[in-house]
Structures are given as C-alpha cells and as structure tokens.
C-alpha positions as YAML, in Angstrom:
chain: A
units: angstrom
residues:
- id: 1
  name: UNK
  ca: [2.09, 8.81, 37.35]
- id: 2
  name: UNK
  ca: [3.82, 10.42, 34.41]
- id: 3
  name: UNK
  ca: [2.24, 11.47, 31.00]
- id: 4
  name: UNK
  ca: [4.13, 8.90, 29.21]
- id: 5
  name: UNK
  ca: [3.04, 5.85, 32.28]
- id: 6
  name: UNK
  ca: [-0.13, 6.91, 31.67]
- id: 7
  name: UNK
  ca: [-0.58, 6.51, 27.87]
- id: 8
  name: UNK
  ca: [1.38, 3.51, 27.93]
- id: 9
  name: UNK
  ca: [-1.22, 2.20, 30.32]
- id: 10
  name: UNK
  ca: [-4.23, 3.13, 28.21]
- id: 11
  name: UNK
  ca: [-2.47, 1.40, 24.87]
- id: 12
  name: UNK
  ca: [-0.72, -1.38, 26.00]
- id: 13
  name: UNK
  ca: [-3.60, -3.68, 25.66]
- id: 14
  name: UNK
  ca: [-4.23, -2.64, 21.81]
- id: 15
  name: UNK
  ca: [-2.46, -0.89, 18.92]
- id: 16
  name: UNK
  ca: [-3.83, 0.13, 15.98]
- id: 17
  name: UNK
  ca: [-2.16, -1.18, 12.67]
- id: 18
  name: UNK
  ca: [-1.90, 0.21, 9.21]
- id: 19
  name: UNK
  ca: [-2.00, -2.16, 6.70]
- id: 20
  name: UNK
  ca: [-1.37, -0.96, 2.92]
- id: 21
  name: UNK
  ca: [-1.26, -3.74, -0.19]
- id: 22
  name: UNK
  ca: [-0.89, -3.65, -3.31]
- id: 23
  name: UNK
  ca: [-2.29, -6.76, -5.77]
- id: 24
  name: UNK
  ca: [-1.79, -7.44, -9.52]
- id: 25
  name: UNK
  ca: [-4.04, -9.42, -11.01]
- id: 26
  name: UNK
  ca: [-3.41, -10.94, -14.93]
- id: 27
  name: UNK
  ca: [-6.39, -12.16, -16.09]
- id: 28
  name: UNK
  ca: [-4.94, -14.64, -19.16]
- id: 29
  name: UNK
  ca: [-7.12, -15.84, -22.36]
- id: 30
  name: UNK
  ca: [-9.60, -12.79, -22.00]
- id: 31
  name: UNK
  ca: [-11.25, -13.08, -25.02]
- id: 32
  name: UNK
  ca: [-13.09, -16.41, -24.21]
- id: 33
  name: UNK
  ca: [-15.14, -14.39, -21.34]
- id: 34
  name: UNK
  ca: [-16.46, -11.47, -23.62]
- id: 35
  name: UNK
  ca: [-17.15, -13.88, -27.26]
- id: 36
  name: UNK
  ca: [-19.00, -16.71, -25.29]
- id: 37
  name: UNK
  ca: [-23.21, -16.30, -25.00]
- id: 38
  name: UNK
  ca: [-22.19, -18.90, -21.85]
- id: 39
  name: UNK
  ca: [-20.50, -16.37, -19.77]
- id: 40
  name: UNK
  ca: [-23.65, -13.99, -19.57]
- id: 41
  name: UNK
  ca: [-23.75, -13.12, -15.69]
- id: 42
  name: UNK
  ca: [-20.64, -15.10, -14.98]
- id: 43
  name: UNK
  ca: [-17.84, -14.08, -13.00]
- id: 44
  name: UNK
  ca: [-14.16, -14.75, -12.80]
- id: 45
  name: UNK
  ca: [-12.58, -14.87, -9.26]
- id: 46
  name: UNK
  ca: [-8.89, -13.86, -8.70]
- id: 47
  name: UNK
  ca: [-6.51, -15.84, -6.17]
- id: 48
  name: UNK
  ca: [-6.70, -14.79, -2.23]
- id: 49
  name: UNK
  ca: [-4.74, -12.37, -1.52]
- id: 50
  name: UNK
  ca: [-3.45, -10.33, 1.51]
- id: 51
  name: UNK
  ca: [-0.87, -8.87, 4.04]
- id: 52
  name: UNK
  ca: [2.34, -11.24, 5.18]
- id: 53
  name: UNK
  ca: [1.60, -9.19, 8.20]
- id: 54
  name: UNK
  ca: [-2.38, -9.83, 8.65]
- id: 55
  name: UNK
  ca: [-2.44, -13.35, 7.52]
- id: 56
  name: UNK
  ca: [-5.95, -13.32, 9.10]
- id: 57
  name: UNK
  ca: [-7.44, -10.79, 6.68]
- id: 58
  name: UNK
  ca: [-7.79, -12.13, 2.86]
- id: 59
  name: UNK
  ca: [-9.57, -10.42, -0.23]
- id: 60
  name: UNK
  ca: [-10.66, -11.72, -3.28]
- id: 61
  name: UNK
  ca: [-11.06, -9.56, -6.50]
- id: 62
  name: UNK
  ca: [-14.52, -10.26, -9.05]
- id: 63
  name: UNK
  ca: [-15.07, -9.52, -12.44]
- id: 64
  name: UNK
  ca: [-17.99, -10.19, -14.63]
- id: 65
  name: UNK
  ca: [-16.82, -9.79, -18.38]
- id: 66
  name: UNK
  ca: [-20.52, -8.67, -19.56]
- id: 67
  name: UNK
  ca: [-21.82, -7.07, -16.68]
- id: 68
  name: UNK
  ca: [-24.19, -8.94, -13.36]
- id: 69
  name: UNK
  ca: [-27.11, -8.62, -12.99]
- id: 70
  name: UNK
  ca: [-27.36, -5.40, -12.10]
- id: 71
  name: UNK
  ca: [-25.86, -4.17, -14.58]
- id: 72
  name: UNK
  ca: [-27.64, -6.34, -17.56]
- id: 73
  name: UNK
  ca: [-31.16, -5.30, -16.22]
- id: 74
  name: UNK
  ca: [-30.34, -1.13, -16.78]
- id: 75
  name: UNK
  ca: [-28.54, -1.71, -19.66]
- id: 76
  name: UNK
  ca: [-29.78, -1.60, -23.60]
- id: 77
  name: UNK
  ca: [-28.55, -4.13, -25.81]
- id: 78
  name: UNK
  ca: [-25.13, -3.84, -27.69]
- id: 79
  name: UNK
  ca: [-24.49, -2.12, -24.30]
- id: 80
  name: UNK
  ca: [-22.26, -4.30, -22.32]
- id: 81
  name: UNK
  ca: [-20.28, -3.00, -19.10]
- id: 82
  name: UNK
  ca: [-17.93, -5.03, -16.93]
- id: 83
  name: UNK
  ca: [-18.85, -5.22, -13.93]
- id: 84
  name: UNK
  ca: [-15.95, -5.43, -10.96]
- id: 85
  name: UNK
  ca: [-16.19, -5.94, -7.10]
- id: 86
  name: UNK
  ca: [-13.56, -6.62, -3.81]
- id: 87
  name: UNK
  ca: [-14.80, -8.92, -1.54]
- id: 88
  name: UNK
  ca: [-13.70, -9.55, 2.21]
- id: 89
  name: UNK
  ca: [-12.96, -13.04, 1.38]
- id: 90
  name: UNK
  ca: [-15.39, -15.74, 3.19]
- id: 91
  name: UNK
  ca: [-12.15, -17.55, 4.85]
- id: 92
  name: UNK
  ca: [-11.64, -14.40, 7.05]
- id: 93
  name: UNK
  ca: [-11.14, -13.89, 10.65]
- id: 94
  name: UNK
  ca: [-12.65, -10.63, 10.82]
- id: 95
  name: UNK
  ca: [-16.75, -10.15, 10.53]
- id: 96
  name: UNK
  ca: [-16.50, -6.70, 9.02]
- id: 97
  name: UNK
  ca: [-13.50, -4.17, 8.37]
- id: 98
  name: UNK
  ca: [-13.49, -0.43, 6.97]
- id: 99
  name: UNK
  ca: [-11.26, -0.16, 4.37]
- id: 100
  name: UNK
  ca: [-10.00, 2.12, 1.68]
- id: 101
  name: UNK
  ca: [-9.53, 0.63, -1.85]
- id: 102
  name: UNK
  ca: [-8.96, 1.46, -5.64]
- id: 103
  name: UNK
  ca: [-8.86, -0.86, -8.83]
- id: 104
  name: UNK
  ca: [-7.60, -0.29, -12.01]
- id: 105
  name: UNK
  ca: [-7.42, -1.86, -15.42]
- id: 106
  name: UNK
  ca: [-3.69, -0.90, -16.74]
- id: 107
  name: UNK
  ca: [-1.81, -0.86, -19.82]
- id: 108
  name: UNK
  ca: [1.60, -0.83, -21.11]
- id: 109
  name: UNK
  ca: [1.26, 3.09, -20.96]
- id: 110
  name: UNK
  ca: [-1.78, 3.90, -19.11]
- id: 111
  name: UNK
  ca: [-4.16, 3.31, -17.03]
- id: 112
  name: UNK
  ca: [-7.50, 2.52, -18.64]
- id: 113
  name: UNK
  ca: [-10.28, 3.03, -16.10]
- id: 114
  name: UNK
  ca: [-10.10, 3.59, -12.80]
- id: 115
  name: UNK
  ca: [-12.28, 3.87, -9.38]
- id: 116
  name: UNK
  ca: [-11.73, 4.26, -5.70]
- id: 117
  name: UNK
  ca: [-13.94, 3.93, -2.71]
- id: 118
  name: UNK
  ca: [-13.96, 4.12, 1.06]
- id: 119
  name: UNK
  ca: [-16.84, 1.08, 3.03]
- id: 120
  name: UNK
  ca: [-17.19, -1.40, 5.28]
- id: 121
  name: UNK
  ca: [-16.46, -4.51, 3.94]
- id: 122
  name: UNK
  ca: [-18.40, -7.76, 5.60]
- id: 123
  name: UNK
  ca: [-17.33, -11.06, 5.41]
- id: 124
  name: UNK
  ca: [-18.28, -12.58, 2.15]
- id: 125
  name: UNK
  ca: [-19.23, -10.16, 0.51]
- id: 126
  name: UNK
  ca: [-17.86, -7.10, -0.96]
- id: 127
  name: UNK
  ca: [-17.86, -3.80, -3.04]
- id: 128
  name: UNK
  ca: [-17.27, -2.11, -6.79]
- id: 129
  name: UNK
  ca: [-19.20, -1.12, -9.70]
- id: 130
  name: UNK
  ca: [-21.79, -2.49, -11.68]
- id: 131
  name: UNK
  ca: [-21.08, -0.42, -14.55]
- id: 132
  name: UNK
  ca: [-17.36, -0.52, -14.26]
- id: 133
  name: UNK
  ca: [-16.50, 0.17, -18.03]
- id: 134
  name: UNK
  ca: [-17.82, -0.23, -21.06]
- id: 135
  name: UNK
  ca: [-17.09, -3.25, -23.28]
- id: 136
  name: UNK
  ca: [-16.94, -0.74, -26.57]
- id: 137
  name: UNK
  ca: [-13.74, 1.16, -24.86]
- id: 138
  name: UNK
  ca: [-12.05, -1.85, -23.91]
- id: 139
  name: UNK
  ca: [-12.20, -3.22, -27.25]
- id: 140
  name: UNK
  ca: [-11.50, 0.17, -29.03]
- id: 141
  name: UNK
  ca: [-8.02, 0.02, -27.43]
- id: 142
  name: UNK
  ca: [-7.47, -3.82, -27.10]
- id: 143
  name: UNK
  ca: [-3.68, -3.33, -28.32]
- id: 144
  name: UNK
  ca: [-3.21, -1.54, -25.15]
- id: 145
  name: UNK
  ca: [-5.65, -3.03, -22.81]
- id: 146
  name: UNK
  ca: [-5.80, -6.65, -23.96]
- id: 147
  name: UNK
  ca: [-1.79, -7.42, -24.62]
- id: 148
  name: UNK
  ca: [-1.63, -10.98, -25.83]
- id: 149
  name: UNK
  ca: [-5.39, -11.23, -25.31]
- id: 150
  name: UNK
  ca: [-4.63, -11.00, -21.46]
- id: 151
  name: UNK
  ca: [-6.01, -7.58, -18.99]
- id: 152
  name: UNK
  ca: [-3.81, -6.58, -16.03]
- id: 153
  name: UNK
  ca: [-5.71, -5.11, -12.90]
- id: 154
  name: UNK
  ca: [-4.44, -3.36, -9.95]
- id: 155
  name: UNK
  ca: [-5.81, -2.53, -6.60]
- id: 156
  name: UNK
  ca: [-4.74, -1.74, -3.74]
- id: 157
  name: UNK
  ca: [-6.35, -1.96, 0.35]
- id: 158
  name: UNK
  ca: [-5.67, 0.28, 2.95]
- id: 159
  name: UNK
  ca: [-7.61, -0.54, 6.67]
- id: 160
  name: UNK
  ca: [-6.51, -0.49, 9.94]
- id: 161
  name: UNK
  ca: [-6.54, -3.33, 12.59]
- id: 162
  name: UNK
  ca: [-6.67, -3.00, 16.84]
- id: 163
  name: UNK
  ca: [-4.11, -6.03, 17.62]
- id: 164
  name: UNK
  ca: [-3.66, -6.40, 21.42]
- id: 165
  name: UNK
  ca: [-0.83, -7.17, 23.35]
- id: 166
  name: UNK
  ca: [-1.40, -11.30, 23.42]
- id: 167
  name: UNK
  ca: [-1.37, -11.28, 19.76]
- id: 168
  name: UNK
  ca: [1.55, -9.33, 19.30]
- id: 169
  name: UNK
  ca: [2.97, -11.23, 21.66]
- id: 170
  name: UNK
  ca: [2.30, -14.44, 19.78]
- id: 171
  name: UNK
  ca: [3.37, -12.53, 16.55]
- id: 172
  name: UNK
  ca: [6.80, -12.08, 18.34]
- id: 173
  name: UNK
  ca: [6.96, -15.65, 19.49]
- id: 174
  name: UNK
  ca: [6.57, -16.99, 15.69]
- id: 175
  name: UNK
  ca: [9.47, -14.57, 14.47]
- id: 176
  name: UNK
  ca: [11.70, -15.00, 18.00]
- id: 177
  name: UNK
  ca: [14.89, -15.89, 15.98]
- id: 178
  name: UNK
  ca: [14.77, -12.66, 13.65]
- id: 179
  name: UNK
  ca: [13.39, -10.39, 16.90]
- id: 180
  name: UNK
  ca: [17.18, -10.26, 18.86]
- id: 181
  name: UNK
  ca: [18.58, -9.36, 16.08]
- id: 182
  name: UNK
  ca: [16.14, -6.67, 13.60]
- id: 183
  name: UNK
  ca: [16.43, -3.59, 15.86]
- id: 184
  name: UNK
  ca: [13.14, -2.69, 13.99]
- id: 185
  name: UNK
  ca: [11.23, -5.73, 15.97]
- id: 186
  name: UNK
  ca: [12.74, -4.33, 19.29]
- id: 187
  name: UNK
  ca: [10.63, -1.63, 18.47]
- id: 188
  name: UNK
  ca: [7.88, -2.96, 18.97]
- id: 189
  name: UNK
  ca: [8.25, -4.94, 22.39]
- id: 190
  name: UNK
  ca: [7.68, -2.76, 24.52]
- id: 191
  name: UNK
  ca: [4.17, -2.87, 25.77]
- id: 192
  name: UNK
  ca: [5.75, -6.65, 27.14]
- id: 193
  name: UNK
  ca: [5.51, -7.52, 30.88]
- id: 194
  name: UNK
  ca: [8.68, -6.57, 32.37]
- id: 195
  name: UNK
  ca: [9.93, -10.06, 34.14]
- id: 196
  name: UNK
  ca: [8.69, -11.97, 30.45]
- id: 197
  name: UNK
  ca: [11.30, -14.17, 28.83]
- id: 198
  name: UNK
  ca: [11.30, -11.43, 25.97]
- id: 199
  name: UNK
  ca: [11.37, -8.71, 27.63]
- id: 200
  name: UNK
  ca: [14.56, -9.79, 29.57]
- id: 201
  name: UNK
  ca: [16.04, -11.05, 25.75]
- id: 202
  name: UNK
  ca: [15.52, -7.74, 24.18]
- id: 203
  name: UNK
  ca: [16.48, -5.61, 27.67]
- id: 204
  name: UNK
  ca: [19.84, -7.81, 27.45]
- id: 205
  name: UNK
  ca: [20.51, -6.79, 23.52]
- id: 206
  name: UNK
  ca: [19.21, -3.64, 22.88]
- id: 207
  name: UNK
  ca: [18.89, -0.28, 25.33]
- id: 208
  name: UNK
  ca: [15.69, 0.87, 26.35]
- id: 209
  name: UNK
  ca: [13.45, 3.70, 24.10]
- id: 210
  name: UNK
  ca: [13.70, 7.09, 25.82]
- id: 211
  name: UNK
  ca: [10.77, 8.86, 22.90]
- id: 212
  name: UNK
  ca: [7.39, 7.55, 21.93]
- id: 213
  name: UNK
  ca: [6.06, 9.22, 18.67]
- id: 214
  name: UNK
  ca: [2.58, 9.47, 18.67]
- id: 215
  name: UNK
  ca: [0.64, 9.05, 14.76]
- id: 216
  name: UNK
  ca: [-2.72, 9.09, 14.36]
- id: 217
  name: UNK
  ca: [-3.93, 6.29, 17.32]
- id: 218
  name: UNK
  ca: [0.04, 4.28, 16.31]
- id: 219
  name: UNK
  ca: [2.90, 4.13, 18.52]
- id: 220
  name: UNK
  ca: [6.30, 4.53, 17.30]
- id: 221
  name: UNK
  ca: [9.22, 4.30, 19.98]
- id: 222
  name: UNK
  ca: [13.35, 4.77, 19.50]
- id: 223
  name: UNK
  ca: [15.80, 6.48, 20.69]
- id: 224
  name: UNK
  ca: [16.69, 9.74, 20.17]
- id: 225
  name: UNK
  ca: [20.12, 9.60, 19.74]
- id: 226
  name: UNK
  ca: [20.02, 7.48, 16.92]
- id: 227
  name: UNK
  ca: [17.32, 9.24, 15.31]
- id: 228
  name: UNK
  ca: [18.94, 12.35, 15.80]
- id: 229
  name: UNK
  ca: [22.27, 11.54, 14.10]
- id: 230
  name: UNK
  ca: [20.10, 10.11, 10.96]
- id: 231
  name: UNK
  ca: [19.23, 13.62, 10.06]
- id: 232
  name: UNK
  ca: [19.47, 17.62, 11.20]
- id: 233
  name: UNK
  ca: [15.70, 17.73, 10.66]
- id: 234
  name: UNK
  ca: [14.63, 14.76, 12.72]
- id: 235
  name: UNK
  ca: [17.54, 15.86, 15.61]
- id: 236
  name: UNK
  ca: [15.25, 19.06, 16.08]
- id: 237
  name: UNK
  ca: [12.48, 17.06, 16.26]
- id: 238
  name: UNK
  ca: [13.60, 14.71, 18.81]
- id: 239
  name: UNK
  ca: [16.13, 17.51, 20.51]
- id: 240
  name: UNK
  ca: [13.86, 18.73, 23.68]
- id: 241
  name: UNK
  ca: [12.64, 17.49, 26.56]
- id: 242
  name: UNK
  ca: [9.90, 15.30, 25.49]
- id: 243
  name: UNK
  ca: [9.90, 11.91, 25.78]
- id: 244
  name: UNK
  ca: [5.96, 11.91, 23.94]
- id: 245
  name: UNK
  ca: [6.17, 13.42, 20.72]
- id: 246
  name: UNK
  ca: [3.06, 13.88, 18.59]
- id: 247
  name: UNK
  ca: [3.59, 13.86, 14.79]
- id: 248
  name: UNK
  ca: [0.61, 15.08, 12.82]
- id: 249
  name: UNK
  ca: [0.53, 15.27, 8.73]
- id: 250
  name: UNK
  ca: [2.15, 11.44, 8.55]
- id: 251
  name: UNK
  ca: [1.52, 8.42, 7.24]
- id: 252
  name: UNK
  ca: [2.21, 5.88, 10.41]
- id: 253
  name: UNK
  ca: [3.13, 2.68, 8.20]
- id: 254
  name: UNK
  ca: [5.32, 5.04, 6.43]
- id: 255
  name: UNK
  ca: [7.29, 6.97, 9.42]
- id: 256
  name: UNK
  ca: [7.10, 3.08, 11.29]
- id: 257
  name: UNK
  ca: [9.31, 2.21, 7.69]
- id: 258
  name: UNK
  ca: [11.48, 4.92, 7.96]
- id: 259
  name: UNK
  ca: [12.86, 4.61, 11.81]
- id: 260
  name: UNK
  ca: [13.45, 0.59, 10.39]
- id: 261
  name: UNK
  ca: [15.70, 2.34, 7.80]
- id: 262
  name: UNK
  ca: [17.59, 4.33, 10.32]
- id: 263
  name: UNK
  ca: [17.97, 1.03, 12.42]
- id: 264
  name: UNK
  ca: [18.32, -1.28, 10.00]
- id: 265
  name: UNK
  ca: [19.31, 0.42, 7.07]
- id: 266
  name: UNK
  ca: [16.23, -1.56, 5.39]
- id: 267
  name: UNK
  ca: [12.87, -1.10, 4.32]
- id: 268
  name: UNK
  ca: [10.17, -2.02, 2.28]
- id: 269
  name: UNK
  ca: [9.79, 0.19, -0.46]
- id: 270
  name: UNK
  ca: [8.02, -2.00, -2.32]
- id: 271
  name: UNK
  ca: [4.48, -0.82, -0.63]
- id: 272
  name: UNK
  ca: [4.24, 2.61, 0.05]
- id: 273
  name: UNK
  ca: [7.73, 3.73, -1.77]
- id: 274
  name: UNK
  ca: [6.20, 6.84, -2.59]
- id: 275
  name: UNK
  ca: [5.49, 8.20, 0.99]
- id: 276
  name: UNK
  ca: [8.39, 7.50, 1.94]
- id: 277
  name: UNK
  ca: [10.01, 8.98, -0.63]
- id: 278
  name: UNK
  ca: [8.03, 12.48, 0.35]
- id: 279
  name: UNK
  ca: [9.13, 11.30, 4.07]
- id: 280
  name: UNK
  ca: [12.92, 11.20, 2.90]
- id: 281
  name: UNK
  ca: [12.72, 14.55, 1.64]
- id: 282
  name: UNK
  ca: [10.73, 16.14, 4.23]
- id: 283
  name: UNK
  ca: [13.45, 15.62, 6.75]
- id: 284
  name: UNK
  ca: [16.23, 15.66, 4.80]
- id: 285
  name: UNK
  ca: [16.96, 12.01, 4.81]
- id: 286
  name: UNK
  ca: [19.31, 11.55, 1.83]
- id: 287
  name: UNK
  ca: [19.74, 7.62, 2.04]
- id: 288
  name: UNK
  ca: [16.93, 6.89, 2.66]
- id: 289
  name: UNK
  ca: [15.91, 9.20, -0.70]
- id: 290
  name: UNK
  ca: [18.48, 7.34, -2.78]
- id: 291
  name: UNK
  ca: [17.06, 4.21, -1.54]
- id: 292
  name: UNK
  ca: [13.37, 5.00, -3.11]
- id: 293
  name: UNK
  ca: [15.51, 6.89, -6.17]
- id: 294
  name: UNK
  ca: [17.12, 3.92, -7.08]
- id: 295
  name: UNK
  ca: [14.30, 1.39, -6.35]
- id: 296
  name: UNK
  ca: [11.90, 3.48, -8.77]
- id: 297
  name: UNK
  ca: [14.50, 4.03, -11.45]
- id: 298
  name: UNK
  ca: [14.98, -0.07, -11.31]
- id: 299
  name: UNK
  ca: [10.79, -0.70, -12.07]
- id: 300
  name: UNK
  ca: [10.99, 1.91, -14.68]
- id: 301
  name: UNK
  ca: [8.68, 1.32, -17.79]
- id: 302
  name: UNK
  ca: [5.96, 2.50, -20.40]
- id: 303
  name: UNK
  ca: [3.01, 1.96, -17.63]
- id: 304
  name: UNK
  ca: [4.99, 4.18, -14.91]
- id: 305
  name: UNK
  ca: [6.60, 6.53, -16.94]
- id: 306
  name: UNK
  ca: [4.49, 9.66, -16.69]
- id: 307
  name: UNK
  ca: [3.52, 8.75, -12.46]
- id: 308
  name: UNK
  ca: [7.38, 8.57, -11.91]
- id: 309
  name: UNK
  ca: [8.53, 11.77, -13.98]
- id: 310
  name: UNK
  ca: [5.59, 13.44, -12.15]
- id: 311
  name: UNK
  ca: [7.03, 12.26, -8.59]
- id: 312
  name: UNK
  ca: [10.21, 12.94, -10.01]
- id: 313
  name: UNK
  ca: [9.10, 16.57, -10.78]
- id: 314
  name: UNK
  ca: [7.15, 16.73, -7.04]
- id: 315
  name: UNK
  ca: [10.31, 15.95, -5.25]
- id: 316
  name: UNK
  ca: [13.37, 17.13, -6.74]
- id: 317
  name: UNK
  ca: [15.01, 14.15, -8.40]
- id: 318
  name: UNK
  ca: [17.12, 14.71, -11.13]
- id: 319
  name: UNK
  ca: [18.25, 11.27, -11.86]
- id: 320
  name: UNK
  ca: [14.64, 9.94, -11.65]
- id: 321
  name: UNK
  ca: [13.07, 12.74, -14.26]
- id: 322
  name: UNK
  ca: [16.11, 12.08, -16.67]
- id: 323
  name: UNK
  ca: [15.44, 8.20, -16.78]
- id: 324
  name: UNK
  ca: [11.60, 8.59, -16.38]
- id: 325
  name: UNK
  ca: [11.75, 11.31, -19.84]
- id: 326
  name: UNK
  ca: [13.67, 8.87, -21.80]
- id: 327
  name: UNK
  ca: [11.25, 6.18, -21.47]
- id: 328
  name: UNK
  ca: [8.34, 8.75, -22.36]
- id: 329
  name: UNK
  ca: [10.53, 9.42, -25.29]
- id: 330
  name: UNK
  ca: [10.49, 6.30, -26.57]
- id: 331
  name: UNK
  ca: [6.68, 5.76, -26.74]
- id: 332
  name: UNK
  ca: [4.70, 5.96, -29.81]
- id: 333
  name: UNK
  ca: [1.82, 7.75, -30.22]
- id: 334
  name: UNK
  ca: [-0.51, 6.78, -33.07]
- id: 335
  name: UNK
  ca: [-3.21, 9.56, -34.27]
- id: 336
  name: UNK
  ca: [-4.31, 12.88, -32.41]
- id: 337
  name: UNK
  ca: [-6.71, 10.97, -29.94]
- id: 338
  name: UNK
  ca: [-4.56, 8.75, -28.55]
- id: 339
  name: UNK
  ca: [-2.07, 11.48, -27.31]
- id: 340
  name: UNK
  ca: [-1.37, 11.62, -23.75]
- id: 341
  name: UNK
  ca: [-1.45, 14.92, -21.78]
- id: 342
  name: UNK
  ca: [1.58, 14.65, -19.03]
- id: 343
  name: UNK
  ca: [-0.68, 16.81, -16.40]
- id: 344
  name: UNK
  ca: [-3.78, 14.87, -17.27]
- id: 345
  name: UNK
  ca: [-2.21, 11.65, -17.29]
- id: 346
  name: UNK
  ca: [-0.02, 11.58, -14.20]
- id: 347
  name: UNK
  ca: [-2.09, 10.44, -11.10]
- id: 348
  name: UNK
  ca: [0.03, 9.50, -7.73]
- id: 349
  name: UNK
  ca: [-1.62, 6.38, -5.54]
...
C-alpha cells in the first residue's frame, strides 16, 4: 500500500476543521445600564451567533455594565469595572470545545480595551474578565467609545472541529446542487466511497486530484496543473514527484481559501482577509493580492485606518498605504493625550 493509500485510510473517517469568525456586537441605549441602581449585577446578552459552516456550534457574548459579582465584591466604591464573558451557548451540540478568542470595545478610531485568551469552553458556560475595564475610562472618552450613546464590541473565535466522513457526507447532500458545479466543493469529496451516487457525479464532472497538501492535521487536495499555472512559486511547490506534500508555517482555512480562488476565482475575504493577503504575497499570487487590496481599500475608515496602513506597510501595497494615509489625515486629534502613536496603535488580528 502506498504512502498516500495509507494516510487516506487513517483520515478518511475524520478531518479536522478550522473555523475562524468574526462578530460585531452594537450594544444601543448604553447609558440606561451604567445610570440605573437596578442594573447592579445585571447582565446584557448579545444575539447567538456562529459559523454558516458549524451551524451546530453557537456563542453568546455577556456584559455586565457595573461589574458581577466578582468583580463588585474586590472592588471599592466609586470603583466600577465592566465585567465581559463568551459563553459556549447552552443550545449547542458540542459538550466542550477549545477555542481561541479576543473581544474588544472599538471606536471610530481606536480600539478602547482589549483582551484575548486561549480555554476550553463547556456548554453553558463560558469565559472573560471580571475586571474588564474601568467605568472612569469609558466615560472619560464617551465621544469615542459611546457614539450616539451606543458601544460597539468585537470578537472573534477560532477552534477546530473532527467532522467525519457521514457528516460531511450529509453536509454535501444539503448543498448537492452547488457541489457539481463549485470546483472548490469537489475538493472536498474525496474521502467518498467510490461506487456512491456522488462520487460517480463528481468523477463524471471534474478529473481526479493527483496532490494532497498536508496542514497541520487538514487535508487539502487539487491538481497540480492548475495550481501550478496560478503562480511560479506554487508550480515549484507542486513541480516534483510527490503526490503528499506537507506545508508547514500556514494557516489551513486560509491556504483551503486560496486553492478556491485558483478554482473558482472566489473567496471569502471577509474572514481571514488578512492571511490571505500574506498568503497572496508569499507565493506571488497577484490576483488573488488585488482581490484582498481592493476588498480592504472598499471597508476603509477612521477605526481601520492605522491596522490597514500598517498591513499596507507589512506587505508592499502602495495603493492600500496611499488610501489608508489619507484617512489618517483626516482625523482630528484634540489635546496632547489623546494623540495616537502609529507603532503603538497598529495591532493586526
């Protein structure tokens, strides 16, 4: 048995899957929450959210304007913190899950506070910080913070998920119509028994992979001429003998995006734009770099300014840095301490 029969043998039954999202939540009338003596060790609960992709996996987002009860009990009056916590939502199919996540209260110019942490989330319950911020440095810069009397946060979930084969298989049966044609889902199929109705509909449409490219416990398969004719770079990658290649340094979700550009001509940008920006220019991929160009210059504004000038900067992208240092331009800056320092400020997710 060959190298490649072999590790298809040991995977076919489960793949690991990255899963990367980004939520905003607007939290409206703010000001009732902190001036009310009713709210004391009250919380405010944002909408489920989740992946399109993992509709099985939801989060919820907490925030208690003046602290829980944690947080009240070590704290000295006049004191107040917010308290804020991510919770692996109760309506879950998964008991527990490891997952990467960071939260952020945002501005029109910059981010406020902001904290990141790496657990095991279990089903109903979650974690964050007792003594998230202080109530006297959200006030102090309300005009930035509080817009309208309304706070913007941001977090974002990374984790990974073991599907097996029956449940992508299922996956595939819910999405048939789009599978025949979205070279990207043919991808995927081909851990499926060879005499199943969808095997025989994607051997009949699309030829057979011929490299497997191995990231961090994912499997990503094509074929190499394609991939080779996307880009010089990935044609020496692909150009030996090896039908198993292992790619190291990656992001999976990310290089899994990219070969669905090269197929497809598509991707979504939207989460995870800037690895694959840093993917585009490590091999040379100058659509696909235009693609993420383009798609940050079009969400432009006063709260991404200095992150996109910085990635701008990182990467080599003229066009990007010129719009990015107009908008930086235009900002006002009102007394010595609220000056921003571009290297201090900057911070890539």
């Amino acid at each position: 048995m060959s190298d490649e029969e072999n590790l298809v043998d040991i995977y076919s039954s489960t793949r690991a899957v990255h899963y990367h999202i980004i939520h905003t939540w607007r939290i409206e009338s703010y000001e009732q929450y902190f001036s009310s003596t009713k709210c004391h060790l009250t919380s405010i609960h944002s909408s489920v959210f989740g992946h399109e992709d993992d509709p099985g996996t939801k989060w919820t987002l907490q925030l208690f304007p003046k602290g829980d009860k944690e947080a009240s009990n070590n704290g000295s009056p006049g004191s107040e913190t917010l308290s804020f916590f991510i919770n692996l939502d109760k309506s879950s199919d998964v008991l527990e899950l490891p997952a990467k996540y960071s939260v952020a209260i945002i501005g029109d110019d910059r981010c406020a506070q902001k904290v990141t942490g790496d657990n095991t989330f279990k089903r109903g319950s979650g974690w964050g910080r007792s003594k998230f911020m202080k109530m006297e440095e959200l006030l102090k810069d309300r005009d930035t913070f509080l817009v309208n009397d309304a706070m913007t946060i941001r977090c974002t979930v990374q984790y990974t998920k073991h599907v097996t084969s029956q449940e992508r298989r299922k996956k595939r049966r819910n999405s048939s119509s789009s599978a025949s044609t979205e070279p990207f889902k043919i991808l995927n199929t081909d851990n499926l028994p060879p005499d199943s109705p969808e095997s025989t509909q994607v051997a009949q449409s699309f030829p057979w992979h011929d490299v497997t490219f191995v990231l961090s416990g994912s499997y990503v398969r094509a074929h190499k001429w394609i991939v080779a004719a996307s880009s010089p770079l990935l044609a020496q990658l692909v150009g030996g003998c090896e039908s198993v290649i292992k790619v190291e340094g990656v992001d999976p979700e990310s290089f899994t995006q990219m070969i669905r550009f090269i197929y497809t001509g598509d991707c979504d940008i939207a989460n995870g734009g800037y690895k694959l920006m840093s993917l585009a220019n490590k091999y040379k991929l100058q659509s696909l770099f235009i693609k993420c160009e383009e798609y940050f210059v079009s969400i432009l504004d006063k709260s991404s300014c200095f992150m996109m000038y910085s990635l701008a900067d990182m990467y080599s992208s003229p066009r990007l840095k010129t719009e990015a240092l107009k908008v930086i331009e235009s900002l006002e800056f009102i007394g010595d301490g609220n000056k921003f320092s571009m290297r201090g400020t900057v911070a890539l997710v």
